[in-house]
MOPAC internal coordinates of N, CA, C and O (Angstrom, degrees):
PM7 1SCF
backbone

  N    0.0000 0     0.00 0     0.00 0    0    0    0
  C    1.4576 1     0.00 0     0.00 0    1    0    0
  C    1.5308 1   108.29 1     0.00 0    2    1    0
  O    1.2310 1   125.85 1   -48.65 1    3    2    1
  N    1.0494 1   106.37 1   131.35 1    3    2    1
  C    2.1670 1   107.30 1  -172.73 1    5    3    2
  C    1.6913 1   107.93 1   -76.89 1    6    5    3
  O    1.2310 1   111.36 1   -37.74 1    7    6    5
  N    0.7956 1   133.88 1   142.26 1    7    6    5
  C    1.4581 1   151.04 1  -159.71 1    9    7    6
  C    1.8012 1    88.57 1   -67.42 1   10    9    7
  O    1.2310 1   123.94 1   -13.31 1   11   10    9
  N    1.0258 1   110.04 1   166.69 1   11   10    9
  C    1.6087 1   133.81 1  -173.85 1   13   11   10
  C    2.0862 1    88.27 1   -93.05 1   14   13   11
  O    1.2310 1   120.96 1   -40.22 1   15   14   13
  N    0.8509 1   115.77 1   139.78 1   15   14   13
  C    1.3998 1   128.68 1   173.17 1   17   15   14
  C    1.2032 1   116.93 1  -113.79 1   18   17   15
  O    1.2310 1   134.17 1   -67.37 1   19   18   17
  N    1.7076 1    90.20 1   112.63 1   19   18   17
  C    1.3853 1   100.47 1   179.84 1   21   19   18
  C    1.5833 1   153.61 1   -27.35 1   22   21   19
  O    1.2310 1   127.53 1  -104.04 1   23   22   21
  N    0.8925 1   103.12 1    75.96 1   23   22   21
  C    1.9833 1    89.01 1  -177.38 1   25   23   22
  C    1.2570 1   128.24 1   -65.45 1   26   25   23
  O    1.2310 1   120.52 1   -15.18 1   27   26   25
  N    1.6804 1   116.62 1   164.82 1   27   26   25
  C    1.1172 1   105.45 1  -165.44 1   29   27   26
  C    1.4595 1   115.31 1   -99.64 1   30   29   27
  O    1.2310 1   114.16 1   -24.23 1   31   30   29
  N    1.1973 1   128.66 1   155.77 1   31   30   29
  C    1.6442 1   111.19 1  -172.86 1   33   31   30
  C    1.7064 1    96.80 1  -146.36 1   34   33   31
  O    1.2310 1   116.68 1   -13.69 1   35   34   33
  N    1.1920 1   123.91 1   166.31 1   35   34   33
  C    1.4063 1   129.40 1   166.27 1   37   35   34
  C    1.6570 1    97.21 1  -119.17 1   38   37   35
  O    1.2310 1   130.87 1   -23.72 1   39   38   37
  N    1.2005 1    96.63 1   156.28 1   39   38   37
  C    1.6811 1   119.81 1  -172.01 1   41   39   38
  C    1.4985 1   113.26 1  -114.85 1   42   41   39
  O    1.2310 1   103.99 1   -98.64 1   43   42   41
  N    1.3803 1   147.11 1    81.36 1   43   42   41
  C    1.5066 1   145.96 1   141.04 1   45   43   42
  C    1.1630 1   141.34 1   -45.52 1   46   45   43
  O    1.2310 1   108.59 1   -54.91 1   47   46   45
  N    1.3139 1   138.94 1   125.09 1   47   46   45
  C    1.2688 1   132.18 1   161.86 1   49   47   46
  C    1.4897 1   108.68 1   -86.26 1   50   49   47
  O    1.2310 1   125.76 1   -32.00 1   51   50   49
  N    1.2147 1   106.53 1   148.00 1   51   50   49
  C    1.3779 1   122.40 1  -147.10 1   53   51   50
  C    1.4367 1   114.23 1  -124.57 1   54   53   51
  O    1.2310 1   112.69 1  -114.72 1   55   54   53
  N    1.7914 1   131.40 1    65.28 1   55   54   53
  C    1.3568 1   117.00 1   158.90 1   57   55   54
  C    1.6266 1   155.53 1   -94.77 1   58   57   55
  O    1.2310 1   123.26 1   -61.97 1   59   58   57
  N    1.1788 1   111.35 1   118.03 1   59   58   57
  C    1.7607 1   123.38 1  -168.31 1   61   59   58
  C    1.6431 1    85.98 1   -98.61 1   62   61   59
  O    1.2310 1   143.69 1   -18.37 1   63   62   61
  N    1.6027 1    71.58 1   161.63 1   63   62   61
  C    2.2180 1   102.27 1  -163.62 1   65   63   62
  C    1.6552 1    85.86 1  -170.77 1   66   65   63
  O    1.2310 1   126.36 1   -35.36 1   67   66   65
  N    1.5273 1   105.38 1   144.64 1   67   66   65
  C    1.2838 1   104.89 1   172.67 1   69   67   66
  C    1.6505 1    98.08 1  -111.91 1   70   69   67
  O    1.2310 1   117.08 1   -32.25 1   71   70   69
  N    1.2490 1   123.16 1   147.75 1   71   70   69
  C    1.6922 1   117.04 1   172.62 1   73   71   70
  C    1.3328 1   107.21 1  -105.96 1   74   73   71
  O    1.2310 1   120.53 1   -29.11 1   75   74   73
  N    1.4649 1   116.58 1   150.89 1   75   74   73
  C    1.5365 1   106.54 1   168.13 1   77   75   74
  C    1.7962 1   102.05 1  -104.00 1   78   77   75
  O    1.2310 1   129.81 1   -52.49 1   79   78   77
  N    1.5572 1    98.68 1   127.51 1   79   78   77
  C    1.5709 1   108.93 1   167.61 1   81   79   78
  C    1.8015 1   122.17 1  -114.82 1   82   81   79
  O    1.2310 1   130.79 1   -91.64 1   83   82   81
  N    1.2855 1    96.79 1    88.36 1   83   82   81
  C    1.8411 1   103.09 1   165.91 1   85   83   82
  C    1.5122 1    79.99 1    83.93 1   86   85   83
  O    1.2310 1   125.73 1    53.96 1   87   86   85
  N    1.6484 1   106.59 1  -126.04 1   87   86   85
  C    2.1383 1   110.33 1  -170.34 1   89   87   86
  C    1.5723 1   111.41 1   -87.23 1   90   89   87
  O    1.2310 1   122.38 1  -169.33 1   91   90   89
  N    1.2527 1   113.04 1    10.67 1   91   90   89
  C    1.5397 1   112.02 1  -177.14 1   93   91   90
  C    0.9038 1   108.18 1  -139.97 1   94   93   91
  O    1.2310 1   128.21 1    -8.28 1   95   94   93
  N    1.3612 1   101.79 1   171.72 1   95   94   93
  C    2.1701 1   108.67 1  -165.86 1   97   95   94
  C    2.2247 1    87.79 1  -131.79 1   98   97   95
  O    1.2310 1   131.17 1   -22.82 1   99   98   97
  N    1.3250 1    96.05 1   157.18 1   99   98   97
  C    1.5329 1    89.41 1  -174.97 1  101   99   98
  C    2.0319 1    81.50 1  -155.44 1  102  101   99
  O    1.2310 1   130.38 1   -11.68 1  103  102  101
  N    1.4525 1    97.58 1   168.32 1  103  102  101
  C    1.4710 1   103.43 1  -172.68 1  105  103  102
  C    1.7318 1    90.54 1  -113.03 1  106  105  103
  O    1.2310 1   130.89 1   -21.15 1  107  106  105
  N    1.6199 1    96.60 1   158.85 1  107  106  105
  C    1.2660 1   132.69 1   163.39 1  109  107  106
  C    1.6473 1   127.35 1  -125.79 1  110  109  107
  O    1.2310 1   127.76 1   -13.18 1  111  110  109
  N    1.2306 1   102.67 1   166.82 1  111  110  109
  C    1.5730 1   100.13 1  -158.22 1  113  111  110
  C    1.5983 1   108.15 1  -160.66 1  114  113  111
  O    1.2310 1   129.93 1   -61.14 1  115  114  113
  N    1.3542 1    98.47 1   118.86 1  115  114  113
  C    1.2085 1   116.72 1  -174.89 1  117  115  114
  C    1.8525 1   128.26 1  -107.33 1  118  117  115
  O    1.2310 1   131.09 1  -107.43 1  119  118  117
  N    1.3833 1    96.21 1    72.57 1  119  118  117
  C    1.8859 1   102.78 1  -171.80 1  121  119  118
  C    1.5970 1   139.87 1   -70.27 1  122  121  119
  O    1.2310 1   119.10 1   -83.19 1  123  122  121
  N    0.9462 1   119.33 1    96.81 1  123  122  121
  C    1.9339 1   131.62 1  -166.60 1  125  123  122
  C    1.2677 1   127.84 1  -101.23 1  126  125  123
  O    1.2310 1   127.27 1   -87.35 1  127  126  125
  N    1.4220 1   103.62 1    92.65 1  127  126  125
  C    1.2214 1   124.70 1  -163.89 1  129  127  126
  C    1.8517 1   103.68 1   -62.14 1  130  129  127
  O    1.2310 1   128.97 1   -74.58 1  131  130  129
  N    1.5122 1   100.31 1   105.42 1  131  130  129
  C    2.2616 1    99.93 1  -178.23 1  133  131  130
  C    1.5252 1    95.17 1   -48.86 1  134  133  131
  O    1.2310 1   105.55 1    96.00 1  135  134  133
  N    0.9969 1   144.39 1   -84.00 1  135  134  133
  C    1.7128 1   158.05 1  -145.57 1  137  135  134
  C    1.3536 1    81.30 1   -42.53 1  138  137  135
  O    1.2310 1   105.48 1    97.84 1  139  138  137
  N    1.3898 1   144.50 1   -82.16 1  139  138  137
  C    0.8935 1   140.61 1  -100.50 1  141  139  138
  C    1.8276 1   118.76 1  -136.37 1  142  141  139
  O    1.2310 1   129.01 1   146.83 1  143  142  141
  N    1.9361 1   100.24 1   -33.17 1  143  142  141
  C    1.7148 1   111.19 1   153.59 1  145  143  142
  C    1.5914 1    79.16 1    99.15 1  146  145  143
  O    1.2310 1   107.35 1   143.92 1  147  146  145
  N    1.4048 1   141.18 1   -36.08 1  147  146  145
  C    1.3497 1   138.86 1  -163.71 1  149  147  146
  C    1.3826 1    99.80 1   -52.50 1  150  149  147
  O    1.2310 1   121.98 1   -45.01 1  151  150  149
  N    1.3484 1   113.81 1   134.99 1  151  150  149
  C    1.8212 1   124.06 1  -177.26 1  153  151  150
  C    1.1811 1   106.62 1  -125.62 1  154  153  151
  O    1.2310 1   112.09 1   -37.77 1  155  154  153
  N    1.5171 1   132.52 1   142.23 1  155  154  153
  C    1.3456 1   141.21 1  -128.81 1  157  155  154
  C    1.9429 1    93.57 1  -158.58 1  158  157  155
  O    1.2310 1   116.92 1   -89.24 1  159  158  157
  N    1.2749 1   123.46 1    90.76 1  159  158  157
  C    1.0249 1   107.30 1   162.55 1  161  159  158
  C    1.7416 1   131.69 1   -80.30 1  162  161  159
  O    1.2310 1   126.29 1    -2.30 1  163  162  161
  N    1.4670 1   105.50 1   177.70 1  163  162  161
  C    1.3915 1    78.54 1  -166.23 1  165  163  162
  C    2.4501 1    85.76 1  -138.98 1  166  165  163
  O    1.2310 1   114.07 1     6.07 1  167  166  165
  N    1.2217 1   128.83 1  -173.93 1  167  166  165
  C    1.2909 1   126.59 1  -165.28 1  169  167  166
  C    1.8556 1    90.76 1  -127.52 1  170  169  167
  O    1.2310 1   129.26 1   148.57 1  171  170  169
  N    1.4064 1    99.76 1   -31.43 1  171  170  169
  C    1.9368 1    97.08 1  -170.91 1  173  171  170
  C    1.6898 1    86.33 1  -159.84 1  174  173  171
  O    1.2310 1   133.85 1   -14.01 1  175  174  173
  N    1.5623 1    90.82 1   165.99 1  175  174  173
  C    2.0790 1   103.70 1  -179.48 1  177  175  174
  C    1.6287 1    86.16 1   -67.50 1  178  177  175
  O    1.2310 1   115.08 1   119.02 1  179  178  177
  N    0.8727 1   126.93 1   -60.98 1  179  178  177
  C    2.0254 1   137.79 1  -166.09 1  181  179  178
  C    1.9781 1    90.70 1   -19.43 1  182  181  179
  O    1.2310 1   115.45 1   128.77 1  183  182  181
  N    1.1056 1   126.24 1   -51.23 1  183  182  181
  C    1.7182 1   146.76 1  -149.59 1  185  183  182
  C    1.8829 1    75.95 1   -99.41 1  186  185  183
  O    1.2310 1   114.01 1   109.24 1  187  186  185
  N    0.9137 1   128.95 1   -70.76 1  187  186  185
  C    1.3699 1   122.23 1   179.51 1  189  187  186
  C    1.5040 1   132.61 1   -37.20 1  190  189  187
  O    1.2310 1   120.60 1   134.53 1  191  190  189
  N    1.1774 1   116.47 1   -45.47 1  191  190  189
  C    1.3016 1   129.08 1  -156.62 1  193  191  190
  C    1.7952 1    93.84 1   -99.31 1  194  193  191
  O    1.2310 1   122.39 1   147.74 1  195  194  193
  N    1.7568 1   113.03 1   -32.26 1  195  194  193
  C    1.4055 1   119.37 1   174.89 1  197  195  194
  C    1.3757 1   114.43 1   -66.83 1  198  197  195
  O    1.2310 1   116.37 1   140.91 1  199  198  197
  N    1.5645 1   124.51 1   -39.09 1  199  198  197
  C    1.2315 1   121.49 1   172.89 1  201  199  198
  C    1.4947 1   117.62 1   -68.53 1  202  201  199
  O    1.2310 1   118.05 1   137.60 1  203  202  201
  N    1.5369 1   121.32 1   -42.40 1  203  202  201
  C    1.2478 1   135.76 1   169.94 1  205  203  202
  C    2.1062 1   106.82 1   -38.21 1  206  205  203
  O    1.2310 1   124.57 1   116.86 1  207  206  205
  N    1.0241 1   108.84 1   -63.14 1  207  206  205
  C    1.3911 1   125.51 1   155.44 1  209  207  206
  C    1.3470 1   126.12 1   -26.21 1  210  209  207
  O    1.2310 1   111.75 1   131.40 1  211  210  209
  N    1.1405 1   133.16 1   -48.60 1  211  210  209
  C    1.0207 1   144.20 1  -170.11 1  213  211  210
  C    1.1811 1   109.82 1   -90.94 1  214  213  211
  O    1.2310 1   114.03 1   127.47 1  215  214  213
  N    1.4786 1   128.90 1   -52.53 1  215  214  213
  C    1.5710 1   148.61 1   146.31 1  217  215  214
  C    1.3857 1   116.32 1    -5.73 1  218  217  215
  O    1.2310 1   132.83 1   119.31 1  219  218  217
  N    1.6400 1    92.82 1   -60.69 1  219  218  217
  C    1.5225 1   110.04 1  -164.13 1  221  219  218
  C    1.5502 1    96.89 1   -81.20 1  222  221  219
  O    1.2310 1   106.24 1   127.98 1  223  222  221
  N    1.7183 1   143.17 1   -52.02 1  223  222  221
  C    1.2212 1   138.43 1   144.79 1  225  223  222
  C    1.9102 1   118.01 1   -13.67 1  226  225  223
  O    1.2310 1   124.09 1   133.02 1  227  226  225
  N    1.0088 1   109.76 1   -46.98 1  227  226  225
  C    1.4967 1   129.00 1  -174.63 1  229  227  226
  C    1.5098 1    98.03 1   -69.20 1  230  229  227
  O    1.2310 1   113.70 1   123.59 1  231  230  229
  N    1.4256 1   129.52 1   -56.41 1  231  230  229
  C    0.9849 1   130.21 1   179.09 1  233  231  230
  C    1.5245 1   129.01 1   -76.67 1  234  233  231
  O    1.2310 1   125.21 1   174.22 1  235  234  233
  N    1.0871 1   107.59 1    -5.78 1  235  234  233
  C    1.5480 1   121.95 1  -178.50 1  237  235  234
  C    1.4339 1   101.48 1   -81.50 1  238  237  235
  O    1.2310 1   113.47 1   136.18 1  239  238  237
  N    1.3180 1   129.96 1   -43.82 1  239  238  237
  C    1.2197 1   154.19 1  -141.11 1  241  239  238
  C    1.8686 1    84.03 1   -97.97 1  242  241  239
  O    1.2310 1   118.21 1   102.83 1  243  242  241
  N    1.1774 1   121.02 1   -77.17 1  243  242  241
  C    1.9252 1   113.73 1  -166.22 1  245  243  242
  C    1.1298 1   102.41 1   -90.80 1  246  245  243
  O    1.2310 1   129.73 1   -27.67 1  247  246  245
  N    1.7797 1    98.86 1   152.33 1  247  246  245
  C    1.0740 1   120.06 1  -177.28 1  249  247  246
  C    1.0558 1   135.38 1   -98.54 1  250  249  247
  O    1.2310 1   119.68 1  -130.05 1  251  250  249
  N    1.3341 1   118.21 1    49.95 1  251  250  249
  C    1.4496 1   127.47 1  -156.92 1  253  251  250
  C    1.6982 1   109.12 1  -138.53 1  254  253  251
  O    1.2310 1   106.18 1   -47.14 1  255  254  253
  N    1.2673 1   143.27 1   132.86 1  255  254  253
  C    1.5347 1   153.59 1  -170.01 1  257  255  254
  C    1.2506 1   102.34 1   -69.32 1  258  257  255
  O    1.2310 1   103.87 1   -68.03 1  259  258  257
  N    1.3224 1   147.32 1   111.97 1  259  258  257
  C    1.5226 1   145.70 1   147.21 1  261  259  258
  C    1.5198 1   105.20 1   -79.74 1  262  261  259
  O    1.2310 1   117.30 1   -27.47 1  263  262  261
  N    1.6438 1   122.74 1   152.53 1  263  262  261
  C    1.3531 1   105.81 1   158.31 1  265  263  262
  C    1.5550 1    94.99 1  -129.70 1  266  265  263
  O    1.2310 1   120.10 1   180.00 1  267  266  265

């Protein structure tokens, strides 16, 4: 049976915090790219999950292994 072939994936560390502003509380998000140490803040998950998206589009597309 031929081995499963590798895909490529990138690896994040991943920090959420909720803030309280005036009568509401809203989340923040703090993204850390392992390979690379580059940190990516974020204002709400909505900005999070859109960049995440795009990433993963980005990565579909080259052919090259990030970890």
């Amino acid at each position: 049976m031929p081995a499963d072939p590798v895909q490529p994936y990138t690896s994040y560390l991943l920090r959420v915090w909720r803030v309280q502003e005036q009568d509401r509380s809203s989340c923040r998000a703090l993204l850390e790219s392992i390979a690379t140490g580059e940190r990516i803040g974020f204002d709400n998950l909505a900005d999070l999950v859109a960049f995440l998206e795009v990433q993963m589009r980005a990565e579909d597309q080259s052919p090259d292994m990030r970890d």
